[in-house]
C-alpha positions in Angstrom: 15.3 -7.9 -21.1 13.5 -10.9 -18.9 11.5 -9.7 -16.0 11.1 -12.4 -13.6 9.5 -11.9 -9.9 9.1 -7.8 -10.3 5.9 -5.9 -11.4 5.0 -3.0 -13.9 5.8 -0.4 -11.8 9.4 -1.7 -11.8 10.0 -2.3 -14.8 8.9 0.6 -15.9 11.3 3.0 -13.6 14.0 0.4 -14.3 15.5 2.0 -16.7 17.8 4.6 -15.3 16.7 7.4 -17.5 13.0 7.2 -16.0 14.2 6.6 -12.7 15.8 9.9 -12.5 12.7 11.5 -13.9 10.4 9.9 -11.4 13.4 11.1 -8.8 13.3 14.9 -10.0 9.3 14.9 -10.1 9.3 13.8 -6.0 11.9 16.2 -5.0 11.8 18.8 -7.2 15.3 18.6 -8.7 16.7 18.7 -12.3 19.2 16.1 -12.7 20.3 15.5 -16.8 22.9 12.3 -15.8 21.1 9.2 -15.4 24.7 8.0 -14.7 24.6 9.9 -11.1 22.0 6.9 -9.9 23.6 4.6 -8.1 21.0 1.5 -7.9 21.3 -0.9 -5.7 17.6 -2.3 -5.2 17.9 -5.7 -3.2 17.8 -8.7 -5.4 17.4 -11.0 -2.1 17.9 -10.0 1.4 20.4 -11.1 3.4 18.2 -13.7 5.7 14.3 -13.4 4.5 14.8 -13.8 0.9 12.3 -10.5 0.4 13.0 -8.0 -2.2 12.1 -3.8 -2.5 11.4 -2.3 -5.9 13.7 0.3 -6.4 16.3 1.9 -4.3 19.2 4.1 -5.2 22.0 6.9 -4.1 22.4 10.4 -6.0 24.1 13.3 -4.3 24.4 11.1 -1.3 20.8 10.8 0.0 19.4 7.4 -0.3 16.2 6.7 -2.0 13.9 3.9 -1.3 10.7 3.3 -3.4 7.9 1.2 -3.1 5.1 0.4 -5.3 1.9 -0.8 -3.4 -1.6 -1.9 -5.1 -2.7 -2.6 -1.5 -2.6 -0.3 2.0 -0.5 -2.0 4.7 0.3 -0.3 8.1 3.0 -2.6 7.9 5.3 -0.8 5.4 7.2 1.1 7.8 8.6 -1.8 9.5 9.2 -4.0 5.9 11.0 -0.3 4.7 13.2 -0.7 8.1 13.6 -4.3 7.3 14.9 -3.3 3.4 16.8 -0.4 4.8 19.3 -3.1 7.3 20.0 -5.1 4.4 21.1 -2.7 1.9 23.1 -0.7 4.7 24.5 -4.1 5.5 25.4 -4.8 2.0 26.9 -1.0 1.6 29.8 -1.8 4.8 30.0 -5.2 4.1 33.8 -4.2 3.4 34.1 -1.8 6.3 35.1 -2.2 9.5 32.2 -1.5 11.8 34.2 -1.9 14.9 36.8 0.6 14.1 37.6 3.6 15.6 37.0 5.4 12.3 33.3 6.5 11.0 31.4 4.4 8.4 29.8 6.6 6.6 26.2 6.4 5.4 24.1 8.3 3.1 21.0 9.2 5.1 17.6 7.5 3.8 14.4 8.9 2.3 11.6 6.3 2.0 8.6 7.0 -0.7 5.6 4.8 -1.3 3.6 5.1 -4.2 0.1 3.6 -3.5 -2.3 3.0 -6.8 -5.0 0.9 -4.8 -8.7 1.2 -5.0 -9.0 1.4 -1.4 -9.7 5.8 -1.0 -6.3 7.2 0.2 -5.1 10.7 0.5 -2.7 12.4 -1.8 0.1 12.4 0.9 0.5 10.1 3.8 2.8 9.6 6.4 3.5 5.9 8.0 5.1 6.1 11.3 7.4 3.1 12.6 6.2 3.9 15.7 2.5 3.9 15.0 3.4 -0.1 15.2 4.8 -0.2 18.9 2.8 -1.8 21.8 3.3 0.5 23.9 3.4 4.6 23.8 6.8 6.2 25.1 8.0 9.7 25.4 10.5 9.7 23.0 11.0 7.1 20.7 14.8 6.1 20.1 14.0 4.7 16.4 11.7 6.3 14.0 11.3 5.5 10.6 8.9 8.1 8.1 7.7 7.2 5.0 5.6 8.9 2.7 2.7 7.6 0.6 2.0 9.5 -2.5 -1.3 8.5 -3.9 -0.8 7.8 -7.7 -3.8 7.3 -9.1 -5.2 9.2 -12.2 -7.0 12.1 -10.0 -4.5 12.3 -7.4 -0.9 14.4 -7.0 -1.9 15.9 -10.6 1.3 18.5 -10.1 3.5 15.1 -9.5 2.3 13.3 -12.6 2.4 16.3 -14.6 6.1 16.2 -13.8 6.5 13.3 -14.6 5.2 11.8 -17.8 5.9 7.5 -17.4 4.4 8.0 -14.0 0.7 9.4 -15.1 1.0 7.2 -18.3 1.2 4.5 -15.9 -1.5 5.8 -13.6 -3.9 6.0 -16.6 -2.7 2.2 -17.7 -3.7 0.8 -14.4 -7.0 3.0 -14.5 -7.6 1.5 -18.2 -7.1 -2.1 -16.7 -9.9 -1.5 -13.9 -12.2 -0.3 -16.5 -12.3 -3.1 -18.5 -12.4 -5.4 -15.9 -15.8 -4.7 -14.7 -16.9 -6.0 -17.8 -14.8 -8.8 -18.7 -12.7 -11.6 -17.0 -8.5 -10.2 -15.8 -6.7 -11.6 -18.8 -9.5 -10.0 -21.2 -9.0 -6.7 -19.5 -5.2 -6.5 -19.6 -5.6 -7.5 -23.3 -7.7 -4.8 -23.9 -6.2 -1.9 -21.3 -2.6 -2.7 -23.6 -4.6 -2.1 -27.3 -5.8 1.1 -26.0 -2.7 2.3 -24.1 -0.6 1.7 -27.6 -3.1 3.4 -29.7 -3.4 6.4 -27.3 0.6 6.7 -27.1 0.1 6.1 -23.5 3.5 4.2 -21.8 3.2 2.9 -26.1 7.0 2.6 -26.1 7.4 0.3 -23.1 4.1 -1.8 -24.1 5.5 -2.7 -27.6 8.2 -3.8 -26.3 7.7 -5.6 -23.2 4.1 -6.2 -24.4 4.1 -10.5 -23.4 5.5 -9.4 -19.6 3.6 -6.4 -19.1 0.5 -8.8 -19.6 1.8 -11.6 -17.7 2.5 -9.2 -14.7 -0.5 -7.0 -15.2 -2.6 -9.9 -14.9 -1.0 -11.0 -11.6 -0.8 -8.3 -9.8 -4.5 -7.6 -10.4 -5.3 -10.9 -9.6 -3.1 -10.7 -5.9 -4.8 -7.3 -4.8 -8.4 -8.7 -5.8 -7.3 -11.7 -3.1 -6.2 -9.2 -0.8 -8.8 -7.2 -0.7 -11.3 -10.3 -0.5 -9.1 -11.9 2.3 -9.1 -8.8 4.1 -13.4 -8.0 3.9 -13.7 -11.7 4.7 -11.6 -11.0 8.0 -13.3 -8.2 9.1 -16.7 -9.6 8.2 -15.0 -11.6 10.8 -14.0 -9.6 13.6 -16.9 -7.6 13.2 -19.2 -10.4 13.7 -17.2 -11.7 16.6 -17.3 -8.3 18.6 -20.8 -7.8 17.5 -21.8 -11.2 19.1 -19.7 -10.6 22.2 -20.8 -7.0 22.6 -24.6 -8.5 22.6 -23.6 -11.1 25.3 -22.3 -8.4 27.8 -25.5 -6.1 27.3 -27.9 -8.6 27.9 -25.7 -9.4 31.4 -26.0 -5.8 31.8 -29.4 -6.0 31.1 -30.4 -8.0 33.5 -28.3 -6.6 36.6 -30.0 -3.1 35.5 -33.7 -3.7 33.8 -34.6 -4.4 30.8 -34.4 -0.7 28.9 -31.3 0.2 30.6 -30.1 -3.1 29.2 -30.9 -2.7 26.1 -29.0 0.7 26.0 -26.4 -0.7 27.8 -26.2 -3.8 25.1 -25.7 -1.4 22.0 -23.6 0.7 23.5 -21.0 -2.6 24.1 -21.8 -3.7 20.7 -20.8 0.1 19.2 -17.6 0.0 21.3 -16.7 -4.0 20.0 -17.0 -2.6 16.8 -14.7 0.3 17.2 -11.7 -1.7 18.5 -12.2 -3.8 15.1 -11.7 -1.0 13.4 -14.6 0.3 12.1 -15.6 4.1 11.6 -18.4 5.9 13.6 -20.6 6.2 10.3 -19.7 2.4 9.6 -21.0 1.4 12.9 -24.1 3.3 13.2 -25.0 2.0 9.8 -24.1 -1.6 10.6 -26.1 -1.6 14.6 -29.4 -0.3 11.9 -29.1 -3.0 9.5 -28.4 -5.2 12.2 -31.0 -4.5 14.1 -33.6 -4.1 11.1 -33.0 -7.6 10.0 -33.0 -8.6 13.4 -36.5 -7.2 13.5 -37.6 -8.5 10.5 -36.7 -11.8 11.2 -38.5 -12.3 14.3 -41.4 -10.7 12.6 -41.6 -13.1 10.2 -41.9 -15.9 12.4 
C-alpha cells in the first residue's frame, strides 16, 4: 500500500486490527471484531482541504484521533473544525430540516502528543480556553484529551497496547541518533535497530522506503517548528523587555531614581509575563539581562 500525505502514526493504526487495539487500550474495552470500526477519517474537508488522522464509529460513539509531534493550543478548535465536516459528510443524505431527528453518534476527541516539548501524561484542551472573552456559561464546548506517548509516559496505556509503545520507542530511537548524525542518517539507523530488536519489525519491513521518507519529514517539520516558535518568542520577549524598560525609566523619572529603577523591573517582569513566560523564566532572564547589561558597560 502507497502512503501519500499521512505520517507514521497513521499508517501504523491504519490497519483496522491495530486500530481497535489502540481503541481498547484508551477506553478500557475488549473488542475481538475489527469489522465493528467504522472509519471514516477525512480524506479532504469539505472547504479547507485539511485532513485528521484517524477517526472512526464503534458501538455508536465517535472517535477522533490525533497524532501531534508539536503542542498547539489550537487543537481544540482544528478538532471542532474536523468534527463539522465528518458530521456533514455523515447527513449529507438526511434531511436536516425535517421534522424527524438526525441522529448522531456523540464525539470523543483524543490527542496523542510524542513532542519533546515536557507535557503531562493527561491533558485537557478546552475550546473555550480560545474565546476572547470569559462568559458564564459557555453554549459550545469542545474537550479533548492529550495523552502523552512518549517512552516514560502513560506506561499502563502502552503496556496495553503493544504498536503504540513499539512506536513510542521508534520515535525515541530516532531522537537518539540524531544528536549525533544528520535526519536521514538517524532514520536509517533508528529502522536497523527497531528491526533487529523486533520493535514495530513487521511494519518496518514492509513499509521500510515510506516509514523513512515520512520519518525523516516529520522530524524535519517539528525541528522548524520548534525553531520558528523560540525565534518568535526570542521575539516577543525582547520586544516587551524593551518596552517594559521604556516605561520604568518614565516612571523613574516622575518618582526618583531608585524608585525608578524598581519601578522599571517590575514593568519589564510584567512584559514578560503577558509573553508568556514562567516566573522562574523571568527571574532568570531580568539576571542575565541585567548581568550582561553590567558587564557591558563595565567594559567600556
Amino acid at each position: 500500500m502507497l502512503f501519500q500525505d499521512t505520517s507514521c502514526f497513521t499508517m501504523l493504526f491504519s490497519d483496522k486490527r491495530e486500530l481497535l487495539g489502540l481503541y481498547n487500550a484508551v477506553s478500557g474495552k475488549d473488542y475481538k471484531d475489527p469489522g465493528l470500526l467504522e472509519v471514516n477519517t477525512l480524506e479532504n474537508a469539505i472547504y479547507m482541504a485539511i485532513k485528521n488522522d484517524l477517526s472512526f464509529v464503534i458501538d455508536s460513539q465517535f472517535s477522533l484521533y490525533e497524532h501531534q509531534s508539536t503542542y498547539s493550543s489550537n487543537l481544540p478548535l482544528r478538532m471542532l473544525l474536523y468534527l463539522a465536516d465528518l458530521y456533514a459528510d455523515m447527513t449529507k443524505n438526511e434531511n436536516l430540516y425535517g421534522k424527524k431527528k438526525v441522529k448522531i453518534p456523540p464525539p470523543q476527541f483524543i490527542i496523542f502528543y510524542n513532542g519533546v516539548e515536557r507535557q503531562p501524561d493527561r491533558r485537557i484542551l478546552r475550546l473555550s480556553d480560545l474565546y476572547e472573552v470569559e462568559e458564564e456559561e459557555h453554549k459550545l464546548e469542545l474537550e479533548a484529551v492529550m495523552l502523552n506517548v512518549n517512552a516514560g509516559h502513560n506506561r499502563e496505556l502502552l503496556q496495553s497496547c503493544k504498536t503504540l509503545a513499539g512506536y513510542a520507542e521508534y520515535t525515541a530511537c530516532i531522537r537518539k541518533y540524531a544528536e549525533e548524525m544528520d535526519t536521514e542518517d538517524a532514520v536509517e539507523c533508528a529502522i536497523a535497530e527497531c528491526i533487529q530488536e523486533g520493535i514495530l519489525e513487521e511494519f518496518l519491513r514492509k513499509n521500510r522506503a515510506e516509514a523513512k521518507r515520512m520519518s525523516i519529514y516529520e522530524y524535519d517539520q517539528a525541528r522548524h517548528i520548534r525553531q520558528e516558535r523560540e525565534d518568535a518568542r526570542k521575539e516577543g520577549w525582547s520586544e516587551g523587555w524593551d518596552e517594559g524598560r521604556r516605561e520604568g525609566r518614565c516612571e523613574g523619572r516622575r518618582e526618583g531614581r531608585n524608585e525608578g529603577r524598581q519601578e522599571e523591573k517590575r514593568i519589564v517582569a510584567a512584559r514578560l509575563a503577558e509573553m508568556g513566560m514562567t516566573a522562574e523564566q523571568i527571574a532568570q532572564a531580568v539576571v542575565e539581562r541585567w548581568l550582561a547589561e553590567a558587564g557591558a558597560s563595565g567594559g567600556k
